[in-house]
C-alpha positions, 0 to 999 in steps of 0.5 A, spaced: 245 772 574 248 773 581 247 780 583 244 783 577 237 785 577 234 789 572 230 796 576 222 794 574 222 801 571 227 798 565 222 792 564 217 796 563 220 801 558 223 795 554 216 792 555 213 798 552 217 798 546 216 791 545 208 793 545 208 799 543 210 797 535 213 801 530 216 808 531 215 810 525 209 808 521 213 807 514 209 805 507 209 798 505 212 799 499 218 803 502 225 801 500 230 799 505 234 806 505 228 809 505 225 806 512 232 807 514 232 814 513 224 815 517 227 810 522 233 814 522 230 821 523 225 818 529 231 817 532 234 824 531 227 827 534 227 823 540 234 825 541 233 832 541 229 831 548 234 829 552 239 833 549 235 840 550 235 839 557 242 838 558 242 844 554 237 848 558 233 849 552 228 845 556 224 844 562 228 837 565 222 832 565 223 824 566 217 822 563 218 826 557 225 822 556 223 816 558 218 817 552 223 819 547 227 812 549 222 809 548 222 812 541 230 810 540 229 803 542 224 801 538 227 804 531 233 801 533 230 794 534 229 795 526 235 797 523 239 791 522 235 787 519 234 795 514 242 793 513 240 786 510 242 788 502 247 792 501 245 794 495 238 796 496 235 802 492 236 810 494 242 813 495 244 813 502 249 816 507 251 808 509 258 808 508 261 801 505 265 800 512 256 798 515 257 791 510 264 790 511 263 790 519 256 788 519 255 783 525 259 790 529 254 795 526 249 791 528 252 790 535 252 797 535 245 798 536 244 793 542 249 798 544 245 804 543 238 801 546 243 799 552 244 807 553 238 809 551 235 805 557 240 807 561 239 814 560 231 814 561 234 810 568 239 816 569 233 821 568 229 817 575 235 819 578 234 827 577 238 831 572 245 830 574 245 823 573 241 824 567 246 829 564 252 823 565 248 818 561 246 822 556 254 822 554 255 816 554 248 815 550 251 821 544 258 817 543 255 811 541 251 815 537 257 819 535 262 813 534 257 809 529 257 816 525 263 816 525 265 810 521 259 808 518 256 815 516 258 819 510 259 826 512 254 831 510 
């Protein structure tokens, strides 16, 4: 790859999710939506990190959104193998259209451990930057949502 060298401190956050195991500890027995579910909900937590910072809500803190990225990361490397069975018991929020684009859905959360690493580069370059990437971290979030989510 010519020109293209990944920053030392993306490989040590991609070298910490690969390390650091599941990020959401999920019974044995738990069935697909249901891993799905506390996956989901783990991400939704670290989101919330970054999203009060570009609020003002809290104190701007890299470590603290490199920790949350981290979260991201690892609960999204699991999700496409949650997708496998589309008719996997438990009531779920997962439209049809998931199944129906599946190699796309589960595209979708490369995508997101794209931003989410570029969003924990971004805030090692102060708030600013931070705030720009978190944008494009929450349109990927969004954008899934939309056509995959049933609405609340």
């Amino acid at each position: 790859m010519i020109g293209l060298r990944m920053p030392l401190a993306l490989v040590a956050l991609l070298a910490s999710a690969a390390a650091a195991g599941p990020a959401e500890t999920v019974s044995a027995d738990a069935s697909p939506v249901e891993t799905r579910q506390r996956l989901m909900v783990a991400m939704i937590r670290a989101t919330k990190v970054p999203r009060a910072m570009v609020r003002g809500d809290r104190d701007f803190d890299a470590e603290a959104i490199d920790a949350a990225m981290t979260q991201v990361i690892k609960a999204g490397r699991q999700m496409p193998d949650l997708f496998a069975d589309p008719g996997a018991a438990g009531p779920t929020a997962t439209l049809p259209a998931a199944w129906d684009n599946l190699a796309e859905f589960t595209a979708a959360f490369a995508t997101l451990e794209r931003e989410a690493l570029g969003l924990a580069e971004a805030a090692r370059q102060g708030p600013e930057a931070m705030a720009l990437a978190y944008q494009r971290y929450e349109a990927v979030c969004d954008g899934c949502h939309m056509r995959y989510r049933k609405d609340d």
